[in-house]
N, C-alpha and C positions, 0 to 999 in steps of 0.2 A: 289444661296443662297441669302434670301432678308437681308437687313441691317437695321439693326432699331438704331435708338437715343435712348440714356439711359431714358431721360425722355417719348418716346413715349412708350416705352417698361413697361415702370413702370404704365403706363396709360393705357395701352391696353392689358395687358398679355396673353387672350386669341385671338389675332391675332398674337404675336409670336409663341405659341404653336402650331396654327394652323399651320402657317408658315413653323415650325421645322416637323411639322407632316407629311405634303403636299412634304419638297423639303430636310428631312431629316437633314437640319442642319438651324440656322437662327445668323445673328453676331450682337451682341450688342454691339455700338461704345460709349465712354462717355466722356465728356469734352477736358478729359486730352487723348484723342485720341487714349485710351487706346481697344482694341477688344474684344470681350469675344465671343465665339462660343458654341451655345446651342443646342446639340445633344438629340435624345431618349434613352433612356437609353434601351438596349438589354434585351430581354426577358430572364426571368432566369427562370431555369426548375429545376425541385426536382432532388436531387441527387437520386432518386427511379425511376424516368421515363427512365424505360431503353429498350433496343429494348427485344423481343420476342428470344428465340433459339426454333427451333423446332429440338426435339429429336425425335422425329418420335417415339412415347410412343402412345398406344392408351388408353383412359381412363380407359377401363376396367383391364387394366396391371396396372395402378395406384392405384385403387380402389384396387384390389388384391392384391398391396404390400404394403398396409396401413392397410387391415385386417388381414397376415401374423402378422406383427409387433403388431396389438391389441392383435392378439392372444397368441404370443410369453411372452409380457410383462404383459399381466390380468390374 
């Protein structure tokens, strides 16, 4: 994990980013010897991206039970 100075940090942003990209985290130390640790922030996924169920349905049983129901309710 590389370490950068609060001032180099502020100066160069795009080599801590890289930094953090490359080795997953990068620390920024500043005067008062204080640490700060800069992570990627985890991939956030739609609460819709869900996996697949296969019901073992073949389309035409679907199609068929959707013009049942047209035909029921028109």
């Amino acid at each position: 994990m590389k370490v950068f100075g609060y001032r180099q940090a502020t100066q160069n942003l795009a080599a801590v980013l890289d930094a953090v990209r490359q080795d997953g985290a990068a620390v920024i130390r500043n005067r008062a010897g204080q640490s700060f640790v800069i992570r990627p922030e985890g991939a956030r996924k739609s609460a819709l991206d869900v996996e697949g169920v296969d019901l073992h349905v073949a389309t035409d049983e679907i199609v068929a039970t959707v013009r049942e129901g047209r035909e029921r309710d028109g």
